[in-house]
C-alpha positions as a printed NumPy array, in Angstrom:
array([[114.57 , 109.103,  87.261],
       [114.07 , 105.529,  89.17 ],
       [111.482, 104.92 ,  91.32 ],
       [110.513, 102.443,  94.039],
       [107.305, 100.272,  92.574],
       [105.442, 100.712,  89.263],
       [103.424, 103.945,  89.092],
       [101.021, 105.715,  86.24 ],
       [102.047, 109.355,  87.456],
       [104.405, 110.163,  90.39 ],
       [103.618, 109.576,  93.377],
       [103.253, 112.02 ,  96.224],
       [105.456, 112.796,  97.846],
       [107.696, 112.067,  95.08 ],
       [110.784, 111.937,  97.342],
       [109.556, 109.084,  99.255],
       [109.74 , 106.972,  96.203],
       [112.962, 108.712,  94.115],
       [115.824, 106.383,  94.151],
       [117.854, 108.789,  91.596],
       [117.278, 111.495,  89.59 ],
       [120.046, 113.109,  87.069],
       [119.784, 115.393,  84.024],
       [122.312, 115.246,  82.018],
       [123.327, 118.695,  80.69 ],
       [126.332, 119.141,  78.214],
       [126.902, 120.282,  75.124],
       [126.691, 116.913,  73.019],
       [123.324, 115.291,  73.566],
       [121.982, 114.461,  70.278],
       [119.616, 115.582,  68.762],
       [115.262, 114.887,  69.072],
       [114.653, 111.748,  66.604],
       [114.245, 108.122,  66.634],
       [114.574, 107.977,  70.458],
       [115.014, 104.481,  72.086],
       [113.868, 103.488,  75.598],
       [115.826, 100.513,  77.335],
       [114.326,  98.726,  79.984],
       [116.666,  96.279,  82.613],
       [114.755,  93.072,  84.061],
       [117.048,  91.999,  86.937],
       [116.657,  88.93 ,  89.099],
       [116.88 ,  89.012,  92.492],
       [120.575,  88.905,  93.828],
       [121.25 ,  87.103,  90.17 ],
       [119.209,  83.972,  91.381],
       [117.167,  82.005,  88.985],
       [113.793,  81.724,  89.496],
       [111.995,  78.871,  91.231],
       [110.212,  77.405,  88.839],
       [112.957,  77.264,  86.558],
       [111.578,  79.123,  83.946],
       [112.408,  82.291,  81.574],
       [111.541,  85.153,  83.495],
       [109.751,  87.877,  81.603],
       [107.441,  90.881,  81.535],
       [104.958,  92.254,  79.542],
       [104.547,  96.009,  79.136],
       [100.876,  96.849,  78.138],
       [101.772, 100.775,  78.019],
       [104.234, 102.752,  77.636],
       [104.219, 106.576,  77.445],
       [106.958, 109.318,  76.549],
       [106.977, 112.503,  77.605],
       [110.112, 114.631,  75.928],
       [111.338, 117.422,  78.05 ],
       [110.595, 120.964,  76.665],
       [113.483, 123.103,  76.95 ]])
């Protein structure tokens, strides 16, 4: 799920912030263990930023939920 903005819970009305939701559903997802989350910094239209300098961010929490099938 992506979402417009940074939020602690979803907002309401969710739909007003979804950009895309998908569940993937075949047979070959792996199985629960050592899961990995991946998160994308992108700049803005690939420029650099103004002052030159790295650009970074800093996660102070992070919280996984695993679906219950």
């Amino acid at each position: 799920m992506s979402l417009h903005g940074h939020y602690s819970k979803p907002p309401n009305p969710l739909e007003w912030y979804l950009i895309k939701d998908w569940s993937y559903t075949g047979e070959d997802i792996p199985n629960t263990r050592n899961e990995k989350a991946h998160l994308n910094l992108w700049l803005m239209d690939g420029r650099a930023p103004i002052d030159q300098q790295d650009a970074e961010i800093a996660i102070t929490k992070f919280e996984f939920e695993p679906l219950n099938h």
